[in-house]
gemmi code that builds the backbone of each chain (N, CA, C; Angstrom):
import gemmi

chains = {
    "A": [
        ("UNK", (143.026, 329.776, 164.679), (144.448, 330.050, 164.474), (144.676, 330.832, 163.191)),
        ("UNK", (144.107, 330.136, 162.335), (143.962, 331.197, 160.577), (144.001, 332.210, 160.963)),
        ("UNK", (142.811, 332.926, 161.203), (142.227, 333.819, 161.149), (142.859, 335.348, 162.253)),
        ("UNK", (143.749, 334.870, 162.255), (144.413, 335.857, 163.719), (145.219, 336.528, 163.338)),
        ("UNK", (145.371, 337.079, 161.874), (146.591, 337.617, 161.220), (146.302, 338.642, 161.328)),
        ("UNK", (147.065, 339.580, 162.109), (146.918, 340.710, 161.721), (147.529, 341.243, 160.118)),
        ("UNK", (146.707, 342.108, 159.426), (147.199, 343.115, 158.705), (148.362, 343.545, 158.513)),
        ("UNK", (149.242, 344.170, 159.603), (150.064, 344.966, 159.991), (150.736, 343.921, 159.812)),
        ("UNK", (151.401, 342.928, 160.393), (152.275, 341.933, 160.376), (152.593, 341.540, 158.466)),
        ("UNK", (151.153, 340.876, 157.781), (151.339, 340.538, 156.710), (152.050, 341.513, 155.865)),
        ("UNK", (151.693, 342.644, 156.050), (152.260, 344.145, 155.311), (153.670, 344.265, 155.827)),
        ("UNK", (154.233, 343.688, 156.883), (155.505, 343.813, 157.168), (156.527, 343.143, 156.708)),
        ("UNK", (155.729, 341.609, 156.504), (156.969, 340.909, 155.693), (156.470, 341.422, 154.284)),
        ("UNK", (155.865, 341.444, 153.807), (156.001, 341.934, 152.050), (157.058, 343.172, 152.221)),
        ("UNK", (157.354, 344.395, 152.647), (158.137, 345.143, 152.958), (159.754, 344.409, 153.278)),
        ("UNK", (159.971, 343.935, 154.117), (161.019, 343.057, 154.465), (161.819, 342.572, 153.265)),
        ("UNK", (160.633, 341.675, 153.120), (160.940, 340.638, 151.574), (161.257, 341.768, 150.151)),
        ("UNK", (160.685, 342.837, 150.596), (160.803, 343.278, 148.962), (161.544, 344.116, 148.852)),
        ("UNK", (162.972, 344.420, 149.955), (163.970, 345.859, 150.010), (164.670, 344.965, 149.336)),
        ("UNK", (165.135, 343.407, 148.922), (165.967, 343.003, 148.121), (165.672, 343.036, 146.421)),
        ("UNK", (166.036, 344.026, 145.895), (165.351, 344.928, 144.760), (165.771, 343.411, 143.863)),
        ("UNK", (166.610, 342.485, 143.567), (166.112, 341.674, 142.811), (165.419, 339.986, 142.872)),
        ("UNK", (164.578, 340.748, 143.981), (163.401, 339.758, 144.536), (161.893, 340.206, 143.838)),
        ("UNK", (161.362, 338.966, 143.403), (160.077, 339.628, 143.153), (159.420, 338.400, 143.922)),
        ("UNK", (158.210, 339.122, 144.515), (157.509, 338.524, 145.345), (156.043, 338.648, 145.428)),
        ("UNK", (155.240, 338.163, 145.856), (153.915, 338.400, 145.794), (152.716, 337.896, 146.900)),
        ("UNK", (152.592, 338.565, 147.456), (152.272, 338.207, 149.221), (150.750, 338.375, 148.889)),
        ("UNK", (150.054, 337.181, 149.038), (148.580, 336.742, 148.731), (147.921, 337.511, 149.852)),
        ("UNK", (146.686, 337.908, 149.977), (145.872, 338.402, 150.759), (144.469, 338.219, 150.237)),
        ("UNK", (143.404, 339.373, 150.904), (142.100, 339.208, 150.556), (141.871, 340.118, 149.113)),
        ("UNK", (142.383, 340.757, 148.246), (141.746, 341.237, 147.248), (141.594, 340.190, 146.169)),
        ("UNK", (141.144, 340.430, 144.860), (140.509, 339.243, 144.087), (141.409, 338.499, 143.321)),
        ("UNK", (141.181, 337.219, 143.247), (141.631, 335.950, 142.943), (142.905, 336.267, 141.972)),
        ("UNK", (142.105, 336.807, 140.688), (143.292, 337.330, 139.609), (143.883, 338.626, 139.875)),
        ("UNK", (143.457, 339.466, 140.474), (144.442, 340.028, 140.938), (146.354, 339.258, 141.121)),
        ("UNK", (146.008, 338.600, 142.144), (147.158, 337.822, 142.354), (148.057, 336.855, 141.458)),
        ("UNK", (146.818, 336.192, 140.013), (147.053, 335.491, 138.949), (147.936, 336.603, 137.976)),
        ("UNK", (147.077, 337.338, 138.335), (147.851, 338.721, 136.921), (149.159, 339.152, 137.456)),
        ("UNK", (149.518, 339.314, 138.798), (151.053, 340.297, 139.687), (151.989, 338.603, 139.096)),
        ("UNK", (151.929, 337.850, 139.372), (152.959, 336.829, 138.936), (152.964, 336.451, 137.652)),
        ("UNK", (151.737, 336.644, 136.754), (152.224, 336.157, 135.409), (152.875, 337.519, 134.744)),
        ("UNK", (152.400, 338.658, 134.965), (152.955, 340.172, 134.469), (154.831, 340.054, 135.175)),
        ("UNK", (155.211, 339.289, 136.403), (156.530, 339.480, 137.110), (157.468, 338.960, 135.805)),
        ("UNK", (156.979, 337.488, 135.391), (157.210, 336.780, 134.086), (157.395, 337.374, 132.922)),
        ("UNK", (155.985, 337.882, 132.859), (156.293, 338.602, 131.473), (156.859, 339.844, 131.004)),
        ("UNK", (156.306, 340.707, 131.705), (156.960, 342.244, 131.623), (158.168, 342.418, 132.153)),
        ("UNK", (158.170, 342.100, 133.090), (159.292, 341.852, 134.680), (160.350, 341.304, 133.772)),
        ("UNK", (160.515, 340.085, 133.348), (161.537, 339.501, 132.672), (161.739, 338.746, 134.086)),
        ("UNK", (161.017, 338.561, 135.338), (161.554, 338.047, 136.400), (162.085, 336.280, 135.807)),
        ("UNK", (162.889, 335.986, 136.485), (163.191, 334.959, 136.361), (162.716, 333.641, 137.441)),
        ("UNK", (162.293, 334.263, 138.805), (161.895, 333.763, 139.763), (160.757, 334.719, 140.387)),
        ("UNK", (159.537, 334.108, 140.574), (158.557, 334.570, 141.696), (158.415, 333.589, 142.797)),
        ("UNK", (158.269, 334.443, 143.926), (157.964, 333.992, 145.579), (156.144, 334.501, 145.711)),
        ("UNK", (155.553, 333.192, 145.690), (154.118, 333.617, 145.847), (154.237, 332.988, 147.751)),
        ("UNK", (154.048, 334.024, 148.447), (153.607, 333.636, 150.032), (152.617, 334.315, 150.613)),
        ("UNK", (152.072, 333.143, 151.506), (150.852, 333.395, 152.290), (150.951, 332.593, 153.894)),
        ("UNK", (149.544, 333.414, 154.387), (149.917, 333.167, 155.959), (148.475, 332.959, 156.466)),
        ("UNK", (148.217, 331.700, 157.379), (147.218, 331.690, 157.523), (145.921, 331.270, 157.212)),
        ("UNK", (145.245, 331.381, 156.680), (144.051, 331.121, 155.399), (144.208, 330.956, 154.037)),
        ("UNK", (145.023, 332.284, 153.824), (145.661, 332.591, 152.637), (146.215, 331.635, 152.136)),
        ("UNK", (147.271, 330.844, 152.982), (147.885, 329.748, 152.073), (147.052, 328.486, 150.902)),
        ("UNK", (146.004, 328.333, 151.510), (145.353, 327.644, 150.356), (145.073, 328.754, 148.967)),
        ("UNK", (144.490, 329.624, 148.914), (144.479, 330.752, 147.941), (146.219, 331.069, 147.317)),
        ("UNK", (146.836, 330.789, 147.776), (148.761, 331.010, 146.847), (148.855, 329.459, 146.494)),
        ("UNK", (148.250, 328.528, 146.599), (148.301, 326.853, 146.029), (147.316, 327.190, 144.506)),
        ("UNK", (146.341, 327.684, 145.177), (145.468, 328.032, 143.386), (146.034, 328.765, 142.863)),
        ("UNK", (146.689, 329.935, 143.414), (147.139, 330.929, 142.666), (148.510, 330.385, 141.733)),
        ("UNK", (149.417, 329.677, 142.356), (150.451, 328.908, 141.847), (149.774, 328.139, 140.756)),
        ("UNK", (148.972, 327.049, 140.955), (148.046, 326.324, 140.284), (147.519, 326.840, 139.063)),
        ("UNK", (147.043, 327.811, 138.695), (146.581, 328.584, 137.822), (147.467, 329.495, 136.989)),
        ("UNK", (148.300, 329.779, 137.179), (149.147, 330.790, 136.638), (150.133, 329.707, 136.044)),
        ("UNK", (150.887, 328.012, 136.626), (151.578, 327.483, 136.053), (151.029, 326.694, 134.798)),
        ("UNK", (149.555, 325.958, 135.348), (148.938, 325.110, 134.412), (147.717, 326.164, 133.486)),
        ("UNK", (147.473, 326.936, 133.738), (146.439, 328.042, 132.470), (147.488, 328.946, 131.780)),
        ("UNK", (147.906, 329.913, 132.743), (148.383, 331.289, 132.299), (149.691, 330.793, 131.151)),
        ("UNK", (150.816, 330.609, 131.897), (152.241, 330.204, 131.629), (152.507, 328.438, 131.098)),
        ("UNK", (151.169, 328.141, 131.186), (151.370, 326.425, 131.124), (152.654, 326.392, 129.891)),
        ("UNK", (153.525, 325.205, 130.850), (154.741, 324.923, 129.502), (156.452, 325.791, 129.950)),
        ("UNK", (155.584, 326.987, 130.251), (156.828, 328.103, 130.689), (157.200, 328.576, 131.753)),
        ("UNK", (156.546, 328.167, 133.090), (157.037, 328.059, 134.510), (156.905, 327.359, 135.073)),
        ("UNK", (157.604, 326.785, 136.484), (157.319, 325.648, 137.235), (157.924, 325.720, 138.545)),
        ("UNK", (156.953, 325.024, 139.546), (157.473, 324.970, 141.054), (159.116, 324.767, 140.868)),
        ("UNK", (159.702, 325.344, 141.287), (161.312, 325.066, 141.764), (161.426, 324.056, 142.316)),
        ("UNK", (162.943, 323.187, 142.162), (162.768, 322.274, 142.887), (163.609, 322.864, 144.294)),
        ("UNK", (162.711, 322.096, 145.222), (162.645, 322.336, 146.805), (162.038, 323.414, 147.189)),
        ("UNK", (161.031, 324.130, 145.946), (160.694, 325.256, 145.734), (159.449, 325.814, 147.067)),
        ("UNK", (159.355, 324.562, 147.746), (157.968, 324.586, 148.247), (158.622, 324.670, 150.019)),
        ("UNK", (158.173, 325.983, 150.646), (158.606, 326.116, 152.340), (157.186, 326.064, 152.853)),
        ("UNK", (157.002, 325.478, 154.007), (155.915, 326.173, 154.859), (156.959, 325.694, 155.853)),
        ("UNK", (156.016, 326.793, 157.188), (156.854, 327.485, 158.444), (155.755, 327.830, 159.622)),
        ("UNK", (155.950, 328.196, 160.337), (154.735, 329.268, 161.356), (155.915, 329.874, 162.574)),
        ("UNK", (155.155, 330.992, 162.296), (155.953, 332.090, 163.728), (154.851, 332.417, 164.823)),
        ("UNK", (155.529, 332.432, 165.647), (154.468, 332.430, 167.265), (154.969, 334.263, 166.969)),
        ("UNK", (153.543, 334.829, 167.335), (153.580, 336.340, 167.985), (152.601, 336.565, 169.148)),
        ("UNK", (152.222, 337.772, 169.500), (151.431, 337.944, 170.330), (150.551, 339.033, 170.061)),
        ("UNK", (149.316, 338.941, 170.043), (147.764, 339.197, 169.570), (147.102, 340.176, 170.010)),
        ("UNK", (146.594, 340.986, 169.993), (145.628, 341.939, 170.768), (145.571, 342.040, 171.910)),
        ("UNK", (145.598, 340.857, 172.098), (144.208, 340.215, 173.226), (146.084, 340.097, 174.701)),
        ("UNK", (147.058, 339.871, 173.864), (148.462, 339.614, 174.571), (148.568, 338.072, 174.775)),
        ("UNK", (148.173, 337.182, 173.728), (148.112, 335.935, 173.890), (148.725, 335.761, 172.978)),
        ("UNK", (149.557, 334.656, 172.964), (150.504, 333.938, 172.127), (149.832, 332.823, 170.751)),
        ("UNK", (149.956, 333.477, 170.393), (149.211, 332.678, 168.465), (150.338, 332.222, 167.882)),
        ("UNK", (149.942, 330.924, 166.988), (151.026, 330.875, 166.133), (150.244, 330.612, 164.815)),
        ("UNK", (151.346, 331.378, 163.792), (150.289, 331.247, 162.288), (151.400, 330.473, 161.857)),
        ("UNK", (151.103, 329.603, 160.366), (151.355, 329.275, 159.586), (151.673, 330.089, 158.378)),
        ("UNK", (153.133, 329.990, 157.630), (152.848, 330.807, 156.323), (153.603, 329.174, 154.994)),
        ("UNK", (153.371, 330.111, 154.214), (153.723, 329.469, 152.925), (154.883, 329.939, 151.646)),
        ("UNK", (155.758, 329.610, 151.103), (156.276, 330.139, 150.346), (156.560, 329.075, 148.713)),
        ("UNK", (156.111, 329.584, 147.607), (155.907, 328.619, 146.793), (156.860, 329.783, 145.752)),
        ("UNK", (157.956, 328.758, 145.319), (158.862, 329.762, 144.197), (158.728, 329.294, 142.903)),
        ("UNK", (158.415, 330.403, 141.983), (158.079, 330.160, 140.620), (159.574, 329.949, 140.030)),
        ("UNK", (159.905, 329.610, 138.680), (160.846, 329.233, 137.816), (160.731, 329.484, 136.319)),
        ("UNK", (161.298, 329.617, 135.424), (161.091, 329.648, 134.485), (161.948, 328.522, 133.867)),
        ("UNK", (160.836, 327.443, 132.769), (161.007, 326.338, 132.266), (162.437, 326.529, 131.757)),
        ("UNK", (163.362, 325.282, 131.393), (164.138, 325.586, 130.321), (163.271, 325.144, 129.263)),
    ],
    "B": [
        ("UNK", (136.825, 329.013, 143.923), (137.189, 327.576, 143.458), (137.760, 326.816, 144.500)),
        ("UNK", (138.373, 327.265, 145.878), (138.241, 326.159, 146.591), (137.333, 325.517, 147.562)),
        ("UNK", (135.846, 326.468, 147.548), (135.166, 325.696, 148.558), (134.417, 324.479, 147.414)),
        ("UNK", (134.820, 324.388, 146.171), (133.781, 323.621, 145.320), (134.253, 321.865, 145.670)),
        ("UNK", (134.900, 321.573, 146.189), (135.086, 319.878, 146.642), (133.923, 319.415, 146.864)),
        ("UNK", (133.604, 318.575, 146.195), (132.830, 317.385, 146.680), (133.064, 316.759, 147.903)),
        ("UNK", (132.528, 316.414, 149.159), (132.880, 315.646, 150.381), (133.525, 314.410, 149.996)),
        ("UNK", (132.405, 313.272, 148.914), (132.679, 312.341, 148.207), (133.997, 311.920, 147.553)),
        ("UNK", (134.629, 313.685, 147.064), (135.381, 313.086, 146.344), (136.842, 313.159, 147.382)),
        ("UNK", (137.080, 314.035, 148.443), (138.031, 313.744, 149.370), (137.983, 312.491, 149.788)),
        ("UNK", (137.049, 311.944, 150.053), (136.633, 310.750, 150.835), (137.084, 309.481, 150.223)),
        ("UNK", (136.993, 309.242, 148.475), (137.855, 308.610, 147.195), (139.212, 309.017, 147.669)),
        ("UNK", (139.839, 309.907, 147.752), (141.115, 309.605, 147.744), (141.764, 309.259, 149.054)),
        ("UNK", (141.247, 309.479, 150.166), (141.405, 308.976, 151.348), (141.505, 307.584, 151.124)),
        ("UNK", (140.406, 306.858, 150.108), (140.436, 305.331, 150.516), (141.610, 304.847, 149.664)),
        ("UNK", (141.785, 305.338, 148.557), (142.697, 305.237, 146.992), (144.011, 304.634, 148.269)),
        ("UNK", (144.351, 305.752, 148.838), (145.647, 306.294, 149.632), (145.567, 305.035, 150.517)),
        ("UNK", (144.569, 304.786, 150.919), (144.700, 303.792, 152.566), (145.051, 302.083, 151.528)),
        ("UNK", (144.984, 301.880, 150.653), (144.869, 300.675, 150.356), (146.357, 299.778, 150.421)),
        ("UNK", (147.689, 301.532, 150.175), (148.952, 300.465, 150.083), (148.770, 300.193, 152.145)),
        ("UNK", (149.059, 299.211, 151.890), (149.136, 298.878, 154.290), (150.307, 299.531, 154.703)),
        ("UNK", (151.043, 299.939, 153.952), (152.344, 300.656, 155.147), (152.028, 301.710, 154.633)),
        ("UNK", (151.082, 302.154, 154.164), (150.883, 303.960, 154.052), (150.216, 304.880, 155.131)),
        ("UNK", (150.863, 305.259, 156.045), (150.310, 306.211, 157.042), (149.825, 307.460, 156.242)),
        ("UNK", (148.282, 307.927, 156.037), (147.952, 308.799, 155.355), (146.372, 309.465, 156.514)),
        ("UNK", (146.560, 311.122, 156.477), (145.570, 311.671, 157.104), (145.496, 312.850, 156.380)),
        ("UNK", (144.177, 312.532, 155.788), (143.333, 313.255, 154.741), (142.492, 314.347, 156.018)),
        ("UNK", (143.097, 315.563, 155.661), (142.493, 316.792, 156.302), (140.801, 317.249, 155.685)),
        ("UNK", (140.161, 317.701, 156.579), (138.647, 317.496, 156.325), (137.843, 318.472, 157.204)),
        ("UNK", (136.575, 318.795, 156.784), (136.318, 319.531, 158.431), (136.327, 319.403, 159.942)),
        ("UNK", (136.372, 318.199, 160.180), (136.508, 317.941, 161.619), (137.218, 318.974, 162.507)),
        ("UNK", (136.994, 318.167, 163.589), (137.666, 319.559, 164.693), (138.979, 319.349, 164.413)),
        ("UNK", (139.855, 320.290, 164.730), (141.016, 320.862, 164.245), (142.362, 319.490, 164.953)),
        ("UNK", (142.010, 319.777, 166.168), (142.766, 318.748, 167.494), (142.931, 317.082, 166.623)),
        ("UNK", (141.452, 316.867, 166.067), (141.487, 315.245, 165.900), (142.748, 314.955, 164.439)),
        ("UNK", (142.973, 315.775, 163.430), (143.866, 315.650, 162.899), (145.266, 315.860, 163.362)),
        ("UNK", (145.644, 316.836, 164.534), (146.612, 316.399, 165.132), (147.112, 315.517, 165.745)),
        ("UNK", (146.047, 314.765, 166.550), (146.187, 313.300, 167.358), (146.141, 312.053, 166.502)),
        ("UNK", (145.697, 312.342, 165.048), (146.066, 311.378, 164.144), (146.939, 311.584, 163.870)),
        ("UNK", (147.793, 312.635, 163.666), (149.560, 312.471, 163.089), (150.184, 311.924, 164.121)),
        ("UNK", (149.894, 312.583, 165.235), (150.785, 312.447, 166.319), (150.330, 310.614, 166.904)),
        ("UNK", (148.956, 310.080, 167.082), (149.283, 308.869, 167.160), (150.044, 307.419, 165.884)),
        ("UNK", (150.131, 308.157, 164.991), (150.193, 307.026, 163.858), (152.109, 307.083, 164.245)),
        ("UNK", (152.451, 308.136, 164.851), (154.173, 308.003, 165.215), (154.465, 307.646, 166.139)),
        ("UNK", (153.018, 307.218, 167.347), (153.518, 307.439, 168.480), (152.952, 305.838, 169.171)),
        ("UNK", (152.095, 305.726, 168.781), (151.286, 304.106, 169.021), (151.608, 303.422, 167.679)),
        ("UNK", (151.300, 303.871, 166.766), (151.390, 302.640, 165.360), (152.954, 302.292, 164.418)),
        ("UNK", (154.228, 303.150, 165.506), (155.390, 303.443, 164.751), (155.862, 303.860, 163.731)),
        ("UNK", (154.940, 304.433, 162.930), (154.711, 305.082, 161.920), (156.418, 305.333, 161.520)),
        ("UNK", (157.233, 305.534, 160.220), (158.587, 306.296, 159.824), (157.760, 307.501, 159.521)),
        ("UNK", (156.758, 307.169, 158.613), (156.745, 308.288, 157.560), (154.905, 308.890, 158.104)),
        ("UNK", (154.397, 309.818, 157.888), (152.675, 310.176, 157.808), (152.876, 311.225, 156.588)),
        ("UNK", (151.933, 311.097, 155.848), (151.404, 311.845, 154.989), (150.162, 312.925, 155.344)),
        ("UNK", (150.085, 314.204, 155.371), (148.773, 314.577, 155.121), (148.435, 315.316, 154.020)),
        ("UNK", (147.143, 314.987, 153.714), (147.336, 315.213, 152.529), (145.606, 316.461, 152.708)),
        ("UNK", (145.522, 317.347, 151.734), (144.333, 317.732, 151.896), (143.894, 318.940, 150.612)),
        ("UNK", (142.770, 319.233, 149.999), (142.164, 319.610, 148.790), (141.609, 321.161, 149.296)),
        ("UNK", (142.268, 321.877, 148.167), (141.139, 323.105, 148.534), (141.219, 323.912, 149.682)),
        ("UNK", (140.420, 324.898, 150.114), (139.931, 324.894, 151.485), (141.276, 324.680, 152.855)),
        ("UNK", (141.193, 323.381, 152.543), (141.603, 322.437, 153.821), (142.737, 322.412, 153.976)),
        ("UNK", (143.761, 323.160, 152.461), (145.134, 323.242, 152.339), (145.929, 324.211, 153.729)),
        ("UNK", (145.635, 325.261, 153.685), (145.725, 325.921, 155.048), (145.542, 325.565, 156.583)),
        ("UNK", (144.558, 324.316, 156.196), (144.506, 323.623, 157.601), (145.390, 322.392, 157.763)),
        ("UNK", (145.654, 321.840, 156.669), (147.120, 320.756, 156.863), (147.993, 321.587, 157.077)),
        ("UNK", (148.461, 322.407, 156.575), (149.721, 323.282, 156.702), (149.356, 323.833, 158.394)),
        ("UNK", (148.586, 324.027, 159.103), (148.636, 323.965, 160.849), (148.641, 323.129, 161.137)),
        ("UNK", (148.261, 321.900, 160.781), (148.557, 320.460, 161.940), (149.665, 319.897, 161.784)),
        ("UNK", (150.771, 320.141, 160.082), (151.651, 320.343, 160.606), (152.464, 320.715, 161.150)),
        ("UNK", (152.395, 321.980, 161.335), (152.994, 323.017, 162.538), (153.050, 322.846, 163.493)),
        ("UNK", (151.714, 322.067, 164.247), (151.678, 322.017, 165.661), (152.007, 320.684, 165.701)),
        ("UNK", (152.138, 319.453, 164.741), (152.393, 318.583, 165.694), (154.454, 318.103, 165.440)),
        ("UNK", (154.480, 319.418, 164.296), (156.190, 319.086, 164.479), (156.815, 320.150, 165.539)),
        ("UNK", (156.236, 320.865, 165.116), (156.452, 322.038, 166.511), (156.257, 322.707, 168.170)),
        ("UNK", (154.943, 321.674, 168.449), (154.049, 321.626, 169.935), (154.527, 320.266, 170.222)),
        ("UNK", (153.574, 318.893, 169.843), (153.704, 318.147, 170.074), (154.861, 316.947, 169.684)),
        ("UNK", (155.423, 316.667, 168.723), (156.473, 315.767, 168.864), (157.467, 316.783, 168.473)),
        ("UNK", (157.829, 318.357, 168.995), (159.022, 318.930, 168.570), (160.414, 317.992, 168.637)),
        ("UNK", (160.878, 318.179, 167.922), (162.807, 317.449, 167.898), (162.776, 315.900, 167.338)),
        ("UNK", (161.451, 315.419, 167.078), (161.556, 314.128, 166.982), (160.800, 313.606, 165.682)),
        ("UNK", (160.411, 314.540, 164.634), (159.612, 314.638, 163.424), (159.588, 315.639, 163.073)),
        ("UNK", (160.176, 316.090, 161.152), (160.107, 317.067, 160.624), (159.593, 316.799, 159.633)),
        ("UNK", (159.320, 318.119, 158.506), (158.734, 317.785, 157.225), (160.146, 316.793, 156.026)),
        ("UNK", (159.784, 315.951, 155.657), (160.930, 315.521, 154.750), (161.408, 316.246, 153.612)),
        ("UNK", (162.443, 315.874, 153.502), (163.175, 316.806, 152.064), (162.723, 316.340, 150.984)),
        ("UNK", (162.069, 317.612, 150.361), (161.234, 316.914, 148.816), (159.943, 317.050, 149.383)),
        ("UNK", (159.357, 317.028, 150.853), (158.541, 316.361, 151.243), (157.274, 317.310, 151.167)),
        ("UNK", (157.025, 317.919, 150.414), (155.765, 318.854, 150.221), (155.919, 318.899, 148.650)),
        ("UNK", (154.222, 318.656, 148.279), (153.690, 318.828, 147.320), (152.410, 319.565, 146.821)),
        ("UNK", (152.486, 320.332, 145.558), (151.402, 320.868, 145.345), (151.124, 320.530, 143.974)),
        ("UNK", (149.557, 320.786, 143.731), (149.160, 320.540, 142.274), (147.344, 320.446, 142.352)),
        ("UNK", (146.881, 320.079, 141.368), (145.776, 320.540, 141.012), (145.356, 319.553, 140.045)),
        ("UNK", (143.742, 319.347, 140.174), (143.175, 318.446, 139.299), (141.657, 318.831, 138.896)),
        ("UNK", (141.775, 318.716, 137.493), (140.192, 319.311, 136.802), (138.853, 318.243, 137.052)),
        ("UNK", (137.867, 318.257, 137.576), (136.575, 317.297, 137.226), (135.580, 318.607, 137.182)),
        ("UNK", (134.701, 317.404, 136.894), (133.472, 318.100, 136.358), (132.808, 318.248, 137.799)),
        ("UNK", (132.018, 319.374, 137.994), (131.336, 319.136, 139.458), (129.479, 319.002, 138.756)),
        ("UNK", (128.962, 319.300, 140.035), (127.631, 318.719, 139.829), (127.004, 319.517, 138.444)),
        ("UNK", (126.861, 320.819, 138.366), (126.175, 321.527, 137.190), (126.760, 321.138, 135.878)),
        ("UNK", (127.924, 320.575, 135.889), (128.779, 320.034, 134.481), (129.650, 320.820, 134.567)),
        ("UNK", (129.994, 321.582, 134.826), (131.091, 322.676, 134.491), (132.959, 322.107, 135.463)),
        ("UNK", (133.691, 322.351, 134.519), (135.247, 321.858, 135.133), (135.519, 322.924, 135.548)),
        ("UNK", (136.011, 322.061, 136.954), (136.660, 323.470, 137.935), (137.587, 322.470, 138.460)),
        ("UNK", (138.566, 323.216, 138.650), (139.983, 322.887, 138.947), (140.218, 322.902, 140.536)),
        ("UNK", (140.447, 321.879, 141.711), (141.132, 321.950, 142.457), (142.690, 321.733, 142.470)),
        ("UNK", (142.527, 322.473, 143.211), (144.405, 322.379, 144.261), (144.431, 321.411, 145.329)),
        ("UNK", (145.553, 320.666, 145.801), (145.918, 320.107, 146.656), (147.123, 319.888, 147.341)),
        ("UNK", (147.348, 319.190, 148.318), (148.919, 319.563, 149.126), (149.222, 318.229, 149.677)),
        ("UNK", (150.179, 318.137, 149.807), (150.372, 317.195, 150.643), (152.163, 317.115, 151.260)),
        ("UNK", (151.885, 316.792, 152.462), (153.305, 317.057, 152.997), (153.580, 316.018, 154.086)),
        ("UNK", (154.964, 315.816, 153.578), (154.926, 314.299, 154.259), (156.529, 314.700, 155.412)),
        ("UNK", (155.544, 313.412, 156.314), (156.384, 314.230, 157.494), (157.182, 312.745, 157.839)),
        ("UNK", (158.831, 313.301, 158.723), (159.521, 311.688, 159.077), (160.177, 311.631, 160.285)),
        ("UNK", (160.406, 310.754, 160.944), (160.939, 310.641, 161.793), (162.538, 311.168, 161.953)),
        ("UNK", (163.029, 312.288, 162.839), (164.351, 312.551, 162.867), (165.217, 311.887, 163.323)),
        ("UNK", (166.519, 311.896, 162.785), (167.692, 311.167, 163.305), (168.050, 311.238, 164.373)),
    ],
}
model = gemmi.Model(1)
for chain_id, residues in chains.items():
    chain = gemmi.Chain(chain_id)
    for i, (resn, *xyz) in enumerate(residues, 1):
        res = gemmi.Residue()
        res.name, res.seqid = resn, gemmi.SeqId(i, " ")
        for name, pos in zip(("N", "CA", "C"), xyz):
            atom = gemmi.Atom()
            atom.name, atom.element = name, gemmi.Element(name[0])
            atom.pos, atom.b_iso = gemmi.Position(*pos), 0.0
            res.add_atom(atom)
        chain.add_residue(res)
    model.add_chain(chain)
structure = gemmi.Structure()
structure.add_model(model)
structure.setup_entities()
């Protein structure tokens, strides 16, 4: 079931999600670990963001739990934190290559900034 | 950093968890995918369960996040959702075998009977 994500789909909601210009968001995938550690603590810091949306789909979602994990308690420890109710998971049924009906799982974990 | 779990040490908090008696708890693990669904779905359905917890480290986070999908969404749709508040994330440092601290992540999302 993980493993059935297409590409194309994941690339569609980051697009979706990110025409609301004061959304910052950060849609986990396969490139490297900090990669993803560095796009949310830089949203924070440079960004001045006030809120990050770290989401994932699939596999991925365990990799946006470390990534959350790491960036609140190493990077930012003290100065960001899960939102409260901050935490969604969901799954949408599509249909696959193959014309079979899959359903993935995604994740959405929203950052905060401490008072 | 998330395939580094110890088997052992999932297996500790599985028992930690089972000791209060009204705690319905299913610690996600490698097993086949199905048998953690038929444990959510029987602990509501034979044991009257209000509440199930699953809870799961690492890795395995992505695979709780599908069994709850399918068994609030396939199997007991309309009659069990995730609770409000009812997902958690966070992370805990030990030492693994070479000495070195590495940090897991974990989840847990607790599911209830609907009105």
């Amino acid at each position: 079931m993980s493993d059935d994500v297409p590409q194309e789909i994941s690339e569609g909601v980051t697009k979706i999600t990110d025409t609301k210009s004061d959304n910052h968001t950060v849609f986990v995938g396969p490139k490297p670990f900090m990669n993803y550690v560095t796009g949310v603590v830089m949203q924070f810091t440079t960004q001045s963001a006030n809120e990050v949306v770290v989401k994932a789909r699939g596999r991925f979602i365990s990799r946006a739990v470390d990534i959350v994990e790491v960036a609140t308690k190493r990077f930012l420890e003290g100065q960001i934190e899960i939102a409260r109710d901050g935490i969604k998971v969901g799954s949408e049924e599509f249909e696959n290559k193959e014309g079979k009906q899959v359903r993935v799982s995604y994740i959405e974990l929203s950052l905060i900034r401490k008072n």
